[in-house]
ROTORGU-331778 format. One record per residue (C-alpha): residue in three letters; z, x, y. Coordinates in steps of 0.05 Angstrom, whole numbers, padded with zeros to 5 digits, always signed. Each point is the difference from the previous one (the first is absolute). Layout:
BEGIN
ALAZXY
...
END
This chain:
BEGIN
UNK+01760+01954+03088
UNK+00079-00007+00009
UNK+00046+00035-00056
UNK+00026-00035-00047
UNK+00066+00018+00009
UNK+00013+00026+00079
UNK-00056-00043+00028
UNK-00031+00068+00033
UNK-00075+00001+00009
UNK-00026+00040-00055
UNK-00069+00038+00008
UNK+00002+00054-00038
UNK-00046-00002-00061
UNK+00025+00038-00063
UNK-00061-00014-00049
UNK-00059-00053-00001
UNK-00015-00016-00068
UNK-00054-00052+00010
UNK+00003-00067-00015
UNK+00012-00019-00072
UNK+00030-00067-00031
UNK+00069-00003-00019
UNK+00017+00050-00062
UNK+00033-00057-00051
UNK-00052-00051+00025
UNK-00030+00012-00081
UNK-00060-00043-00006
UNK-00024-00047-00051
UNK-00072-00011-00028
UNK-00004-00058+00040
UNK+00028+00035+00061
UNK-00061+00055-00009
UNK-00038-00056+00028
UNK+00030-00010+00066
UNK+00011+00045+00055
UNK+00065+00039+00004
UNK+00045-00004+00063
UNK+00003+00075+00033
UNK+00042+00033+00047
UNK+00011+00062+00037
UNK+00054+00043-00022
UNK+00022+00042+00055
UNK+00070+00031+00007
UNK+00029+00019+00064
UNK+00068+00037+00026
UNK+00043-00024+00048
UNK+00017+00059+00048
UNK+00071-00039+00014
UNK+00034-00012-00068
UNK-00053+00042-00037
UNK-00010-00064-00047
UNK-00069+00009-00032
UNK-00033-00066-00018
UNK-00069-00040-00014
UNK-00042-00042+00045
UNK+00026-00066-00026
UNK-00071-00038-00009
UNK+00030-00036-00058
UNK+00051-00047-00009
UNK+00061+00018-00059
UNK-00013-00074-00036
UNK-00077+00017-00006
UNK+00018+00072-00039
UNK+00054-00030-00035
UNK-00020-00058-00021
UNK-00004-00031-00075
UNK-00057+00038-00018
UNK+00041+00070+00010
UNK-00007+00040-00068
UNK+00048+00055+00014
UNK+00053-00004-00068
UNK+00045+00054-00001
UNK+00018+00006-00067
UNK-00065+00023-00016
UNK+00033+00074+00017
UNK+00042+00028-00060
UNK+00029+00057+00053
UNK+00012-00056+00059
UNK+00040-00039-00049
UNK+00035+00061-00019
UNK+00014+00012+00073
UNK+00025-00080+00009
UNK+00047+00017-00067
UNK+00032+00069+00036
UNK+00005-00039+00069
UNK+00051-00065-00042
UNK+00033+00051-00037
UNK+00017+00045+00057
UNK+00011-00056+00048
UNK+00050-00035-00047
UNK+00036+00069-00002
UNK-00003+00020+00070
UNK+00022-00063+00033
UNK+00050-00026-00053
UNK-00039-00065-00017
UNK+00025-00047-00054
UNK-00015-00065-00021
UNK+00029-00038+00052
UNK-00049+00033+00046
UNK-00069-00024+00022
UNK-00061+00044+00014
UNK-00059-00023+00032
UNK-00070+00024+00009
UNK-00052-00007+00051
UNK-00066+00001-00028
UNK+00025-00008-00075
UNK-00076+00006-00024
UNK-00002-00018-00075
UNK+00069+00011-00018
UNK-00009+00077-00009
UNK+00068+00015+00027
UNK+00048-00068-00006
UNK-00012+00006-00073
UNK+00041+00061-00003
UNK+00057-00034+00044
UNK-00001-00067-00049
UNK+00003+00051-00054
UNK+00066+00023+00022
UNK+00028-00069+00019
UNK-00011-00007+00072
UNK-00010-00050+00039
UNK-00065+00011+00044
UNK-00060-00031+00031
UNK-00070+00017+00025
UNK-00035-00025+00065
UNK-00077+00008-00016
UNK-00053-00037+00035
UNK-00061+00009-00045
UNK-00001-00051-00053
UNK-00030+00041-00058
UNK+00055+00055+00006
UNK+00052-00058+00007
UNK-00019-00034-00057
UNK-00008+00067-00045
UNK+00081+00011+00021
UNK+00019-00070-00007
UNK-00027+00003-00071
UNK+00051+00059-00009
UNK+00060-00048+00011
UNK+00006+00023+00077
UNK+00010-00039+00057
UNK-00052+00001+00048
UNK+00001-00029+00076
UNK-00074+00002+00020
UNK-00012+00013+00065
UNK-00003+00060+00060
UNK+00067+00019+00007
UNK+00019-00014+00082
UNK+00055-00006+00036
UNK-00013-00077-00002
UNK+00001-00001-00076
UNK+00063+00068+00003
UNK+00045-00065+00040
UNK-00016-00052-00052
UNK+00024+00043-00052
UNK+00055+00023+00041
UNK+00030-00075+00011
UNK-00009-00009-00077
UNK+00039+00055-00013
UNK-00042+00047-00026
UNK+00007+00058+00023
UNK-00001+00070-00043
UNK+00042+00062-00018
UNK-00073+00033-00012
UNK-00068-00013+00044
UNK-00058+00042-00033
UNK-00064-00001+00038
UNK-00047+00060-00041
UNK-00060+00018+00033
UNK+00002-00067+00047
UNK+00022+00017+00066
UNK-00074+00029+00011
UNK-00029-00067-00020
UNK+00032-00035+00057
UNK-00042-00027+00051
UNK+00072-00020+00046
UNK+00042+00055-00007
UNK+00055-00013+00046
UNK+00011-00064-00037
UNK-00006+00024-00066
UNK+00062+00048+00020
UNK+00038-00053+00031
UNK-00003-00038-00060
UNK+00018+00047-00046
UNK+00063+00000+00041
UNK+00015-00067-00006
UNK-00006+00002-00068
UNK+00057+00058-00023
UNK+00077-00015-00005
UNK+00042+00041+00047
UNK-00001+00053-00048
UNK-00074-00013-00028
UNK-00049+00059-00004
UNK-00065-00004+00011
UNK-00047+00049-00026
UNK-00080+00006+00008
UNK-00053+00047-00025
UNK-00062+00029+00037
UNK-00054+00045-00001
UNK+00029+00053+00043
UNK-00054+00015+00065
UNK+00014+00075+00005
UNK-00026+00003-00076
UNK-00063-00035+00012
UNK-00016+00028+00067
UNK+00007+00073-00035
UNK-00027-00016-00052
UNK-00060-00037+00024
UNK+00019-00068-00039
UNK-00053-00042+00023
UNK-00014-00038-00052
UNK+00073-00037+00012
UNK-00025-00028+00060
UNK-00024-00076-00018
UNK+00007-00067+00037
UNK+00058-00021-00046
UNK+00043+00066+00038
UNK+00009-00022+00071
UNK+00045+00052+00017
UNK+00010+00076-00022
UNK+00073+00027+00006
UNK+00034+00059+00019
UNK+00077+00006-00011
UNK+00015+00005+00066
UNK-00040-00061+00023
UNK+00036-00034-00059
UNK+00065+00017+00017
UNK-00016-00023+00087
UNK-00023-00064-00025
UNK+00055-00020-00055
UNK+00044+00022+00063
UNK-00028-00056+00051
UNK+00004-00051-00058
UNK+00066-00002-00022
UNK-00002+00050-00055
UNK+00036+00065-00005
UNK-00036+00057-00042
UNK+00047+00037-00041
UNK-00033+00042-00051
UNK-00073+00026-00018
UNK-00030+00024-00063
UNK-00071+00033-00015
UNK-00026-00023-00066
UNK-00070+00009-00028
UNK-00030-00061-00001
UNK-00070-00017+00031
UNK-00008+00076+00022
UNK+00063+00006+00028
UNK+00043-00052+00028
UNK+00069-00019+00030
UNK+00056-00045-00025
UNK+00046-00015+00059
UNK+00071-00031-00008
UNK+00012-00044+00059
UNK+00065-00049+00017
UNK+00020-00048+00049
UNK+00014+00022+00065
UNK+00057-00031+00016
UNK+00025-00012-00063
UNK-00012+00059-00049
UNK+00051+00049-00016
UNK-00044+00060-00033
UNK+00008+00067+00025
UNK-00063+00031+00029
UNK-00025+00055-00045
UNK-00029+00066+00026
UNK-00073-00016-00040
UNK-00008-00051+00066
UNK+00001+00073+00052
UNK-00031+00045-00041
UNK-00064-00048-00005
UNK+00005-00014+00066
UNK-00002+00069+00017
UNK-00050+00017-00053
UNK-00050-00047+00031
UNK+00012+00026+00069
UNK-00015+00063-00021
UNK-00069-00017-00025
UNK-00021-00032+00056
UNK+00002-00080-00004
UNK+00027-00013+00062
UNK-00067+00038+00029
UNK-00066-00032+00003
UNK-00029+00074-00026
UNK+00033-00026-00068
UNK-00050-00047-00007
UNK-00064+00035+00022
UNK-00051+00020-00051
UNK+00011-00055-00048
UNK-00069-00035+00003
UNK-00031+00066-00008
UNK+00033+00009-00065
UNK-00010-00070-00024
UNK-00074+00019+00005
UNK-00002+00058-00032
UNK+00041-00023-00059
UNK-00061-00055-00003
UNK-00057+00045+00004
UNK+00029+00042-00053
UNK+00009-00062-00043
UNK-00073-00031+00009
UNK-00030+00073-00006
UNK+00033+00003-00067
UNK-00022-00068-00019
UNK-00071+00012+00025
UNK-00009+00065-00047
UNK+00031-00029-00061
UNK-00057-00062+00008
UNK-00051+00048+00000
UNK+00020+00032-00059
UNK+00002-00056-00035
UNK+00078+00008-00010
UNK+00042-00072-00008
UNK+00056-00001+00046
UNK+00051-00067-00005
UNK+00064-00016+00033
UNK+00066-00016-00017
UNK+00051-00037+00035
UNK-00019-00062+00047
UNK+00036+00019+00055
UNK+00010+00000+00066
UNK-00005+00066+00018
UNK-00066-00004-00043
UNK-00026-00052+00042
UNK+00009+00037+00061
UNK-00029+00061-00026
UNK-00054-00041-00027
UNK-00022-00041+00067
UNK+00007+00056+00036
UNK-00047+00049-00043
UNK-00050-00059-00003
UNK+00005+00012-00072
UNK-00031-00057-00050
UNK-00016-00009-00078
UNK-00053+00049+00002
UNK+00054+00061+00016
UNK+00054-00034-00042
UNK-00031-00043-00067
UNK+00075-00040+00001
UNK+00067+00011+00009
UNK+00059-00008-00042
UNK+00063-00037+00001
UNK+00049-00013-00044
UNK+00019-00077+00026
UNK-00035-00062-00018
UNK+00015-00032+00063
UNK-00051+00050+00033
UNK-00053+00004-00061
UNK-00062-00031-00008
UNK+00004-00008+00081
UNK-00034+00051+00056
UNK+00026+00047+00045
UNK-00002-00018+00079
UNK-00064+00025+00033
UNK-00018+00048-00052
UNK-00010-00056-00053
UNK+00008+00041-00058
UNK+00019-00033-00059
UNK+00066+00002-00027
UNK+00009+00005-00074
UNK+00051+00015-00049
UNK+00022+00064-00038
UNK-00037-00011-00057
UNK-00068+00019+00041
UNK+00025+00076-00009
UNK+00010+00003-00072
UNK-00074-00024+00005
UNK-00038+00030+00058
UNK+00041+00071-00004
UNK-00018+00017+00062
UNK-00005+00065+00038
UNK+00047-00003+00056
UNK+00047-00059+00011
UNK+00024+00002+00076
UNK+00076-00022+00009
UNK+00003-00035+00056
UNK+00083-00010-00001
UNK+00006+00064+00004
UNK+00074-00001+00010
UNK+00008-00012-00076
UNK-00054+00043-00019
UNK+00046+00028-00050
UNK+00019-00058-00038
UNK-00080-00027-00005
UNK-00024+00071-00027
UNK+00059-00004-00057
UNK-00016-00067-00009
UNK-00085+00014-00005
UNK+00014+00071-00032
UNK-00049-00022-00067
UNK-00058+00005+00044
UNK+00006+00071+00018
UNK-00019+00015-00082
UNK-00070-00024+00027
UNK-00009+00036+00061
UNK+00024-00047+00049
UNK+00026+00034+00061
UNK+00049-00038+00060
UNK-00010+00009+00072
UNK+00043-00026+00064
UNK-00024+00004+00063
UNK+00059-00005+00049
UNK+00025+00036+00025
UNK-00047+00055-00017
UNK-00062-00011-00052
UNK+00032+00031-00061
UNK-00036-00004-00078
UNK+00033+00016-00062
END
C-alpha cells in the first residue's frame, strides 16, 4: 500500500489482528440474523514519515454512518476533561464573547455545551446523525458532514472562520489526512489556533496498547510525524501537552503558517527529542508488537477458560472499542463473558460486533452480583470501580486485561 500521508510504499507489518467487523457497528436483534461485514485490521509503518496506519478495507461513511452509537457524554471524567479544556482555553487564548470556537467532530455536544455555557459563539461539524441530533437537542449548532477542504472553503467564503478549532481524538479517524490538515487551515483567522488530541504512539507501542487499534483509527501518531505533516499543510505547531486521557495522549497547539504569531514553546524539542531517543524514527521501535498482542490474549482467554470451569460468572463492562478488539481478537463469546455492561441506552438491549454478547444495562449487577466484571475501557478504570464499588460487599472482584491481565 502507499502512505497515507508521503505516498511511500509501506510494507512493514506492525500487528495482524485478524479480521473482525467494525467496533461501533452494535447490532440489533434483527441484525443477529444477517451476516456481519468483516475486515482485516492490519496496521503498518511507513519507514519514510514513520506514520503508522490501517489497511483501509473500509470506507469512513460505512463506520460512521447513522447507526454510530458512540455518545460521549456517557463519561463523567471525559466531560470533566471537555469542562478543564473551555475553561483553560478561554483563559489561555483570551476568548470572549465576540469570539467563535468551532469543533470538528462535536459528538453529542459533550464539549460545546461548556462553550454555550460561557456565552460563546461556536459550532460543531459532525457527520453521524445520532451524535448530531443528541448536540442539536443541546441548543448547538451542528453542520453534518466530513469536514474537507471542500466543505473548510465553503465556510471560509461565508465567513466562518474560528478563533478556536478543537479536533479531540479525531485526527486518527481520518481516512485523508493531508486534507483534513489543510482544512483545518482554512478554517482559523490569522491568529486562530488550532488544537487536536491523540492517543500518543510511543505510549501504546510501550505499552502494548493493542486494543486501540480498530477500523475507526486509520492512523496512529507520533509527535514528530504530527508536527512534519501539520508542517506540509499549512499549519505551524507551536506547543504540546501530555495529558492522561485514553492511556496517555497528546494535545498539540498548532497555528497558521503564514499567519500565526505564537511563539514556539520548548515542549515542541523536548518531545521531539524524547521520541528520538526511544527509537521511533527506527524500524527496531516497532518490532515485537504482535508478539505481545498475543500474549496479552492468551493470558486473557486462559483466565476466562479457568473461571468457566469453575463455574465462576465473569461479565463485562463498558461497550467499547477497545473491548471489541480485545474481544474479536481473543475469539471470546457469551460463554466466557454472560453480558457486558454499559451505562448508555443508545448501546443497550443491542449486541456487541462479532462477539454478539448481549448488552444490558446496570441494573443486571445489582442482580446477577457477579464474580469478576472485566473493564474493558480500561483507561477510566478508576472512575467505573468508584462508580460499581457496592458490588465488592459481595465478593465481586474487577479485572483489565491491557495492558497486562491484572484482577483486583
Amino acid at each position: 500500500m502507499k502512505c497515507r500521508h508521503c505516498g511511500s510504499d509501506v510494507s512493514h507489518v506492525l500487528v495482524d489482528l485478524g479480521v473482525t467487523p467494525p467496533s461501533n457497528a452494535y447490532l440489533t436483534k434483527l441484525a443477529l440474523k444477517r451476516p456481519e461485514k468483516y475486515f482485516p485490521l492490519r496496521v503498518l509503518v511507513c519507514e519514510q514519515c514513520w506514520l503508522v496506519q490501517a489497511e483501509a478495507y473500509s470506507r469512513a461513511a460505512e463506520l460512521f454512518n447513522e447507526e454510530y452509537a458512540y455518545f460521549s457524554s456517557f463519561s463523567t471524567e471525559w466531560l470533566n476533561h471537555a469542562k478543564k479544556y473551555v475553561n483553560d482555553m478561554v483563559e489561555r487564548f483570551g476568548l470572549t464573547k465576540s469570539s467563535v470556537i468551532g469543533e470538528v467532530a462535536a459528538n453529542d455536544g459533550y464539549l460545546l455545551q461548556f462553550v454555550k455555557e460561557r456565552g460563546i459563539s461556536c459550532y460543531g461539524i459532525e457527520p453521524t446523525a445520532s451524535t448530531a441530533n443528541a448536540a442539536r437537542q443541546k441548543g448547538i449548532e451542528i453542520i453534518q458532514d466530513f469536514l474537507t477542504v471542500k466543505l473548510a472553503g465553503e465556510l471560509r467564503q461565508q465567513g466562518r472562520t474560528v478563533d478556536l478549532l478543537t479536533a479531540n481524538n479525531v485526527l486518527a479517524h481520518v481516512p485523508d489526512i493531508n486534507d483534513f490538515s489543510q482544512a483545518c487551515h482554512l478554517l482559523l483567522n490569522d491568529d486562530g489556533v488550532f488544537t487536536c488530541e491523540f492517543p500518543h504512539l510511543l505510549n501504546l507501542i510501550s505499552q502494548h496498547q493493542f486494543d486501540t487499534i480498530y477500523h475507526e483509527h486509520f492512523s496512529y501518531l507520533s509527535f514528530g510525524t504530527v508536527v512534519n505533516l501539520f508542517s506540509k499543510n499549512g499549519l505551524n505547531v507551536f506547543d504540546v501537552e501530555k495529558i492522561g486521557t485514553h492511556g496517555g495522549s497528546l494535545r498539540v497547539y498548532a497555528q497558521r503558517s503564514d499567519t500565526g504569531k505564537h511563539n514556539i514553546d520548548t515542549h515542541v524539542e523536548e518531545l521531539i527529542s524524547e521520541e528520538n531517543t526511544a527509537g521511533m524514527t527506527s524500524i527496531a521501535f516497532y518490532c515485537g508488537f504482535q508478539e505481545h498482542a498475543e500474549q496479552v490474549k492468551n493470558n486473557f482467554l486462559k483466565f476466562l477458560i479457568e473461571k468457566k470451569e469453575l463455574g465462576k460468572l465473569v461479565v463485562g463492562y463498558g461497550a467499547a472499542a477497545k473491548g471489541n478488539t480485545l474481544l474479536n481478537f481473543a475469539g471470546a463469546k457469551s460463554d466466557l463473558i454472560r453480558y457486558v455492561v454499559d451505562r448508555s441506552p443508545h448501546k443497550q438491549n443491542k449486541f456487541m460486533p462479532g462477539s454478539r454478547i448481549p448488552i444490558v444495562s446496570e441494573d443486571r449487577l445489582s442482580i446477577d452480583k457477579p464474580d469478576y466484571v472485566v473493564i474493558f475501557p480500561w483507561n477510566i478504570s478508576g472512575e467505573i470501580k468508584t462508580q460499581l464499588s457496592h458490588l465488592t460487599i459481595s465478593g465481586t472482584k474487577f479485572v483489565t486485561a491491557v495492558p497486562f491481565l491484572k484482577v483486583c
